[in-house]
C-alpha atoms as one frame of an Amber mdcrd trajectory, in Angstrom:
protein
  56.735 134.413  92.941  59.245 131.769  91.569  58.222 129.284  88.730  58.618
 126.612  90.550  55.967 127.613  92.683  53.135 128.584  90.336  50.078 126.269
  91.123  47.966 127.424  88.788  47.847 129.260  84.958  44.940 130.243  84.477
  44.038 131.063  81.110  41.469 133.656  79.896  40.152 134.108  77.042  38.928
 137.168  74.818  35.283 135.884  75.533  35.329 135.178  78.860  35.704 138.424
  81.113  33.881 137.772  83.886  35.307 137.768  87.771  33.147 134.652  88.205
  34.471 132.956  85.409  34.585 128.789  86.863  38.664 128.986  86.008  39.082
 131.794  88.746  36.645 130.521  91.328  39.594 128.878  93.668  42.396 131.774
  92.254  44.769 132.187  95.003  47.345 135.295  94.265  50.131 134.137  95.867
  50.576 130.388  94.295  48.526 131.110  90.901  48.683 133.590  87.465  46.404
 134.649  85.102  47.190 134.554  81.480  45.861 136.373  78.702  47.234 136.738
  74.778  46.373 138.975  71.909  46.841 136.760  68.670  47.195 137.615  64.845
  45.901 134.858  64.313  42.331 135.412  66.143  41.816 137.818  63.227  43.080
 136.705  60.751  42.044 132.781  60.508  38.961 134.713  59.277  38.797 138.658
  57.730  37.674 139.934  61.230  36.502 143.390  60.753  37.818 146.319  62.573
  34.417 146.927  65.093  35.108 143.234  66.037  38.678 143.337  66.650  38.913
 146.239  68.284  35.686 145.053  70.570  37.658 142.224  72.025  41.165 143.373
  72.391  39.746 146.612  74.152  37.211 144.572  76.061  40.145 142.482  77.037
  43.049 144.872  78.082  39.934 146.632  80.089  39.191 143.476  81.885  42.987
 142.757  82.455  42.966 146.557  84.261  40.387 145.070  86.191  42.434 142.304
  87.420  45.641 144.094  88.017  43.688 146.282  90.132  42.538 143.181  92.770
  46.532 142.695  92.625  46.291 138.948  90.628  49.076 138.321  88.747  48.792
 138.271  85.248  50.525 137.757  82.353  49.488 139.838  79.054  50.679 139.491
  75.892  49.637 142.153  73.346  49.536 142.204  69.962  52.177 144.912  69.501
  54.416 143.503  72.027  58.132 143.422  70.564  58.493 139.681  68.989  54.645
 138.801  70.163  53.851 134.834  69.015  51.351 134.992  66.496  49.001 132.755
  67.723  47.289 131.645  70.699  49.228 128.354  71.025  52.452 129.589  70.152
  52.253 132.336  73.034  51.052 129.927  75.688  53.373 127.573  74.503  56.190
 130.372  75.359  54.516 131.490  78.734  54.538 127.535  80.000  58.638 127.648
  79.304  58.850 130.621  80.993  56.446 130.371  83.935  56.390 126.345  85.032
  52.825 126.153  85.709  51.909 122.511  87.516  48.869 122.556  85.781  46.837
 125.142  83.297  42.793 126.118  84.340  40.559 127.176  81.403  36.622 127.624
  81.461  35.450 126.085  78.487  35.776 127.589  75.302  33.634 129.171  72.799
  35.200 127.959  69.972  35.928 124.396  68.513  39.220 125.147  67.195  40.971
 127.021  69.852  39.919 124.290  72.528  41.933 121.944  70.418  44.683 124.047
  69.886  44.740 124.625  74.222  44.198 120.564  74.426  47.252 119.652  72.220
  49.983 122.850  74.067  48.628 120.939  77.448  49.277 117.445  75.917  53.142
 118.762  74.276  54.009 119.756  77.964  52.373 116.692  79.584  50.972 119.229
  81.483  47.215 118.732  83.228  44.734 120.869  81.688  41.467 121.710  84.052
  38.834 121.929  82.011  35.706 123.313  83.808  31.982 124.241  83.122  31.102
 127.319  82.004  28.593 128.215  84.027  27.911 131.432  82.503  24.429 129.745
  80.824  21.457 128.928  82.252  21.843 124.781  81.286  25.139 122.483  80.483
  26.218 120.573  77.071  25.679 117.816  78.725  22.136 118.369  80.024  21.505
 119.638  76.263  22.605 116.120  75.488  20.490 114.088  77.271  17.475 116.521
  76.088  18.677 115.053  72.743  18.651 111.664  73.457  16.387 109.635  70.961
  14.446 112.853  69.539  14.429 112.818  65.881  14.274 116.548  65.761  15.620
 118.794  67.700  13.070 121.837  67.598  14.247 124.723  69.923  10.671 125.057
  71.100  10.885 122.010  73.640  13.868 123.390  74.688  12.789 126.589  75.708
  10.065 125.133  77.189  12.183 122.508  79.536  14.469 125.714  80.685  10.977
 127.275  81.487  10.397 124.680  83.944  13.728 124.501  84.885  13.957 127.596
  86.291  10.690 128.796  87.232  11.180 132.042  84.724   7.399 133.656  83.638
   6.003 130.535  85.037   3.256 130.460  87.928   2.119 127.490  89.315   3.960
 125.277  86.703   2.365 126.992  83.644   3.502 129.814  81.696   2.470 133.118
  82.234  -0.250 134.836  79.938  -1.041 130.617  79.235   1.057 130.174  76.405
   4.458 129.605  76.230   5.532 131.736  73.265   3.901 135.031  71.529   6.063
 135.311  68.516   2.976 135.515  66.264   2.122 139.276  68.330   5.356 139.652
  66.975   5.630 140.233  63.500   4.340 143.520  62.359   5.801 146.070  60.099
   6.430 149.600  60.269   3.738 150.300  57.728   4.095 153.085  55.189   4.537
 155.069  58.052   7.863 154.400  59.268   8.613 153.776  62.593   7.633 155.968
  65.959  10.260 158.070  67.295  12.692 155.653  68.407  15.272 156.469  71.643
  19.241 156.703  70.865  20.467 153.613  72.120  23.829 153.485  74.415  27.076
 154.329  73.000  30.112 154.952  74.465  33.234 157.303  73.428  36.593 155.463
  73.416  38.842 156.103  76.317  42.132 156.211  76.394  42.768 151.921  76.031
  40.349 152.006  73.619  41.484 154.841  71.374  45.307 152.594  71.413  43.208
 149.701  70.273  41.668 151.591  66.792  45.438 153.086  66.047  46.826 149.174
  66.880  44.123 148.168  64.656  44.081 150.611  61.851  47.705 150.233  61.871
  47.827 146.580  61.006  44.629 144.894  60.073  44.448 147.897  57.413  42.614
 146.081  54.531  40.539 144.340  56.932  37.010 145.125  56.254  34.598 148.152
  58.278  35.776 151.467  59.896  36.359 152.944  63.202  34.853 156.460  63.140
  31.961 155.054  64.664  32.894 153.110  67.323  30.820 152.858  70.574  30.308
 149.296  71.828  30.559 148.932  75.739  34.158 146.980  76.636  33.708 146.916
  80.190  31.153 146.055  82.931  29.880 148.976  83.739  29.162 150.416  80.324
  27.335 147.283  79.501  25.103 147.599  82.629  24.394 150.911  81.528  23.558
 150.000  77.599  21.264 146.978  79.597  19.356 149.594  81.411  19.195 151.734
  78.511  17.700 148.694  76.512  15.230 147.774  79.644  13.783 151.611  79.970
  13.318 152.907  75.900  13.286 150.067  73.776  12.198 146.915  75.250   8.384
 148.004  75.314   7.757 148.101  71.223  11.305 145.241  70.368   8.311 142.579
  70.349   6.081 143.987  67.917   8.885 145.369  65.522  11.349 143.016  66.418
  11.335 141.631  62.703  10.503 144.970  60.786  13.261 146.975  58.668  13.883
 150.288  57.717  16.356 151.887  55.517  19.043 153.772  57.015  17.663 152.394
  60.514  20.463 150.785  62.440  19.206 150.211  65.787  15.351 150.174  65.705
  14.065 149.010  69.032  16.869 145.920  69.169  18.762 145.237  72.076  22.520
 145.282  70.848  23.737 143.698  74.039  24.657 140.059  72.415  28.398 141.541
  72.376  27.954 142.148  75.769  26.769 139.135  76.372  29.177 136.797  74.490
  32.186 138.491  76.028  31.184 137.748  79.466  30.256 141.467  80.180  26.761
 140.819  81.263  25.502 137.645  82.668  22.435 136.453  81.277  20.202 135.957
  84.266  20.628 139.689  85.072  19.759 140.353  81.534  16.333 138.007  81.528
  15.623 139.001  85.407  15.708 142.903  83.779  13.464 142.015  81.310  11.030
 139.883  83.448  11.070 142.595  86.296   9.877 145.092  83.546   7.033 143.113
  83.013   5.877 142.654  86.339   6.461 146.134  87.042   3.828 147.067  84.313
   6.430 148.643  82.314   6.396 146.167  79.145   4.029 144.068  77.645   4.355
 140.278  77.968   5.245 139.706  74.129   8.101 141.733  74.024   9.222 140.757
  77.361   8.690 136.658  76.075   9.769 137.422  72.713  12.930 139.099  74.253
  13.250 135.766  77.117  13.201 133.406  74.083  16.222 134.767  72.623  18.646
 134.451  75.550  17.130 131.486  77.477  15.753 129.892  74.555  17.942 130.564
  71.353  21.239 130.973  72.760  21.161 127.874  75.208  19.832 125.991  71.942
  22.579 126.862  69.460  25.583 126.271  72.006  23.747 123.064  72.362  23.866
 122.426  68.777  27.078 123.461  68.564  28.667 121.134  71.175  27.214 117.914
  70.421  27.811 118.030  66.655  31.274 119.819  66.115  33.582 119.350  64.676
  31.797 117.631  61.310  29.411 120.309  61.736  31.307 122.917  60.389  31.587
 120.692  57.029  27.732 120.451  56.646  26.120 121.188  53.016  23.086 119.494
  52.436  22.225 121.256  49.221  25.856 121.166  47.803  26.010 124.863  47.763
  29.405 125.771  45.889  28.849 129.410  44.935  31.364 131.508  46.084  30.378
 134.693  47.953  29.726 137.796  46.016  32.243 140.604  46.193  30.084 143.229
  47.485  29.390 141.361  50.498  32.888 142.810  51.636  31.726 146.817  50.271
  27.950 146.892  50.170  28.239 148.169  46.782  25.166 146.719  45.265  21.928
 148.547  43.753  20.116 145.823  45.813  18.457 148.612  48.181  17.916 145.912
  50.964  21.668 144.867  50.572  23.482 147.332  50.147  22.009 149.006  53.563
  22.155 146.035  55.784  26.045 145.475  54.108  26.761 148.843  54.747  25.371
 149.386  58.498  27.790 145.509  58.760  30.560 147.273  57.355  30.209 150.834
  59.490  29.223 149.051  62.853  29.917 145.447  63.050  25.941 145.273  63.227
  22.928 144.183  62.033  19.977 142.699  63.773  18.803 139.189  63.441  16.202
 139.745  60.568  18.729 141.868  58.167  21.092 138.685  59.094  18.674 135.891
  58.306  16.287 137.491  55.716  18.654 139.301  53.760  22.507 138.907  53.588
  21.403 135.159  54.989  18.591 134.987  52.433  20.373 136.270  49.283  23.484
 133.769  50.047  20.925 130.768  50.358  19.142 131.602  47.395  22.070 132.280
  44.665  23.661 128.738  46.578  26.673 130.459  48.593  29.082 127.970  49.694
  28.030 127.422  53.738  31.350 127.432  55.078  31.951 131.132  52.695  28.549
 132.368  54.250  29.979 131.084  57.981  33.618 132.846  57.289  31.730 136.225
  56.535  29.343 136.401  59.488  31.748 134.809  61.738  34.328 137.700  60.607
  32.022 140.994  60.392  30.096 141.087  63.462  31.005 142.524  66.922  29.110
 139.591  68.564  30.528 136.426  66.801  31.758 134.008  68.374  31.894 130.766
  66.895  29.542 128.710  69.226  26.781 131.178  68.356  27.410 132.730  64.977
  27.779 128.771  62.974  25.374 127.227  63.904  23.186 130.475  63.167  24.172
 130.617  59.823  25.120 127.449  58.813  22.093 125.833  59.991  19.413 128.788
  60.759  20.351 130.561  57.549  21.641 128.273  55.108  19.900 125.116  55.941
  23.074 123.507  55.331  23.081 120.990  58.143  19.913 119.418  56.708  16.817
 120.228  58.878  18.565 119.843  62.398  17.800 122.881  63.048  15.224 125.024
  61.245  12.493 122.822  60.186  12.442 124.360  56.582  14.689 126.967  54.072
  14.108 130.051  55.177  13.546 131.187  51.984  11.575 134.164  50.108  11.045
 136.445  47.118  11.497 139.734  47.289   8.103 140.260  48.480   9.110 139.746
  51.891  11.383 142.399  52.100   8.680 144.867  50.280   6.452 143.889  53.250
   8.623 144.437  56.163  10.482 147.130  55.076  10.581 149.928  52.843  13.768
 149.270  50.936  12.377 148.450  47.652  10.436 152.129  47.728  13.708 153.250
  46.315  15.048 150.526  44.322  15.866 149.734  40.762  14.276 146.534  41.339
  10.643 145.524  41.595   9.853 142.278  44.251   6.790 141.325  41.422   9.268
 140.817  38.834  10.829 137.410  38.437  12.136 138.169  34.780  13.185 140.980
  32.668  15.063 144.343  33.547  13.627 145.232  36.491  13.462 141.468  37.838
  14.315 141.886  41.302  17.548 139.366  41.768  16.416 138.462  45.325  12.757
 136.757  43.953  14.442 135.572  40.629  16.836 133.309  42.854  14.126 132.391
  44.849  12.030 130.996  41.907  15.628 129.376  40.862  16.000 128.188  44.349
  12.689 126.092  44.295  13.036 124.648  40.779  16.931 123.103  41.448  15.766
 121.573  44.543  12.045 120.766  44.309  12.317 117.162  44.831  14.371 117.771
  48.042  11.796 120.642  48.759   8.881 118.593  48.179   9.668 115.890  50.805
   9.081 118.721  53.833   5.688 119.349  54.905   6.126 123.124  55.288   7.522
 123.646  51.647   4.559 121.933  49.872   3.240 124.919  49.566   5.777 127.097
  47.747   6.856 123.920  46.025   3.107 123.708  44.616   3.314 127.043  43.362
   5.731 125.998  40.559   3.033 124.479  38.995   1.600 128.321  38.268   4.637
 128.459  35.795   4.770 127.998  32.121   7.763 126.216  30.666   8.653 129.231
  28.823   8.423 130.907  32.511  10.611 128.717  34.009  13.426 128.697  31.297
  13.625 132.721  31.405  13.929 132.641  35.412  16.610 129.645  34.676  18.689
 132.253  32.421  18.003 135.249  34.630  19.260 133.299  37.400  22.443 131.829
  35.578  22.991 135.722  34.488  22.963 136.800  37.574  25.517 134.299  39.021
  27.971 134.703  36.449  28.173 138.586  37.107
């Protein structure tokens, strides 16, 4: 095929390997070309750890197998190709001179930054840039817009509840099934001193051949990036993440409602999912993965909670944040409605803290680009908002550790979810907490130094001293929302001599 007679590049991204992808939907081999890059740059803009590189450059040289075997054309640039451009625009910039494309395709991106970078190669080249839907999700920005339209808050409750209706999912007759619309308070419960049941091994999958190439590429030059390899066994293709879907469906999907917010030390997977990878990279689709879920229910083989609970997440959550996302980048990124300007603490990058609850949720980060949504929000989340972590730090550290960030997802996550940095858009309060919570969903502080009671003294535990810090430097602020009165009120219980001891435990702690 000549250059002059390429209709169509068509340009895929490292998160969007599907066949069904909106920029392939009219792909015609003999006028058009795919093109793919690996880019330095994608991991190093951000620290991105070694289990989340390696996911997406194996994930995509697997899918561009895939496509060499339909016989597309494609044009792949790797990241140890001889004189490879070091970043995404650069490279397309150099495929454009070579190729002559009449016009570039691209489903839209997941990521702020690299549309703009795409927009502005298109723009150099006065080249037209087709910029379609991704139709991937269940709804569109724009209908996420108009849901916006003149609400004051937007609560990802009526959300959820409009997709409901939308598309007819665990609704009969108009209503939902089991006549409520959400069961997260059947959803809460602990393992008890017990521990948890026998859980099932979830799916994991030995590196092949492309994948083994990946960990040497990566070991070789993102060497002081932070994680390991040895345990690597994400799915990278299709058919492995089908597999870890049914493997999800069958063992754990029954009890992920009731424990889906309990902890346990040295407890990785628990009765979690682990498919958001999966789903972010385009691997699974998310109707198969609610339709899985639903049929399980109707099939009598899991209870309605877990099976809601679970239905919330993808069809609630996920179309809510992208939402977010969309309509409020890019000042969104620059949010920081408490002026947090703490920087984040070194061990966040080891997990070498004697902070029981920390250091395992770091650690399990660190060895599998992993942790579930709890350990993220009511933990490394928790401890950041508390001891006043700079947002954008707290976004450049999730964004860069786990397997499943991607930007649309993972900011507004932590940024708003977890840091309550954007103000209240999101979460309609601080999610934050002494060390008591921790105590009574997991069993970390069993064996720690610290004691959750303590707010002062040598055995303070740092996680409920910030927290009393927390409400003192902000209780005006605090006071103002209905659902802090509360735990604002509960200052009052402190003596002045209290609160100047958890003042200089907290300013002791910081300065460490």
């Amino acid at each position: 095929m000549s250059h002059t007679a390429l209709r169509h590049l068509v340009i895929v991204l490292g998160d969007q390997l599907n066949l069904d992808a909106t920029a392939l939907h009219d792909f015609d081999p003999s006028c058009d070309a795919v093109w793919m890059a690996e880019a330095m740059q994608e991991s190093t803009h951000i620290p991105s750890s070694k289990q989340r590189t390696t996911v997406f450059l194996s994930a995509m040289r697997h899918f561009a197998q895939t496509l060499r075997a339909q016989g597309w054309p494609l044009h792949y640039t790797a990241l140890d190709t001889p004189d490879a451009p070091s970043t995404l625009a650069d490279a397309l910039n150099r495929a454009i001179e070579q190729l002559r494309p009449q016009a570039l395709v691209l489903t839209a991106p997941g990521d702020w930054r690299v549309l703009q970078d795409l927009r502005a190669v298109a723009r150099a080249h006065a080249l037209p840039l087709q910029l379609r839907d991704d139709l991937h999700f269940f709804s569109t920005v724009r209908e996420f817009a108009e849901h916006a339209k003149g609400r004051k808050q937007l609560r990802l409750e009526y959300w959820y509840r409009a997709l409901r209706q939308k598309t007819g999912i665990l609704m009969v007759d108009g209503k939902p099934v089991g006549g409520q619309w959400n069961f997260d308070a059947d959803n809460r419960a602990s393992f008890g001193k017990q521990g948890p049941p026998p859980i099932p091994a979830p799916q994991r999958f030995a590196p092949d051949t492309i994948t083994q190439d990946v960990m040497a590429l990566v070991n070789s030059q993102l060497a002081h990036h932070p994680g390991h390899l040895s345990s690597f066994g994400w799915p990278v293709t299709r058919d492995d993440a089908l597999l870890a879907l049914q493997g999800f469906i069958t063992q754990r999907l029954p009890l992920f409602g009731q424990y889906q917010d309990a902890m346990w030390e040295g407890e990785v997977w628990l009765y979690h999912s682990h498919l958001s990878c999966a789903l972010n990279l385009k691997l699974l689709n998310p109707r198969e993965v609610v339709q899985a879920a639903v049929d399980a229910y109707t099939q009598g083989l899991a209870p309605l909670p877990a099976v809601e609970g679970f239905v919330r997440q993808i069809l609630g959550w996920r179309e809510y944040v992208r939402g977010i996302y969309w309509t409020h980048m890019p000042e969104y990124l620059e949010r920081n409605t408490l002026n947090a300007q703490a920087e984040l603490p070194a061990f966040y990058w080891t997990g070498d803290t004697d902070m029981a609850c920390l250091r395992d949720a770091i650690g399990q980060t660190l060895q599998h680009g992993y942790a579930h949504h709890i350990q993220r929000l009511m933990v490394t989340g928790l401890y950041a908002l508390l001891l006043g972590v700079k947002p954008q730090a707290v976004h450049a550290w999730y964004l860069g550790v786990y397997v499943d960030a991607v930007e649309w997802v993972e900011l507004p996550n932590t940024l708003g979810m977890s840091q309550f940095a954007d103000g209240g858009l999101m979460a309609s309060k601080p999610y934050a907490a002494s060390g008591k919570y921790i105590q009574r969903m997991s069993n970390h502080c069993q064996g720690c130094r610290y004691d959750p009671a303590q707010s002062t003294g040598a055995r303070a535990c740092p996680i409920t001293t910030l927290y009393w810090d927390f409400l003192m430097r902000h209780a005006d602020t605090l006071a103002k929302n209905p659902r802090m009165v509360m735990q604002v009120n509960n200052l009052k219980r402190l003596t002045p001599e209290q609160r100047e001891a958890i003042a200089a435990q907290a300013l002791a702690h910081k300065t460490v």
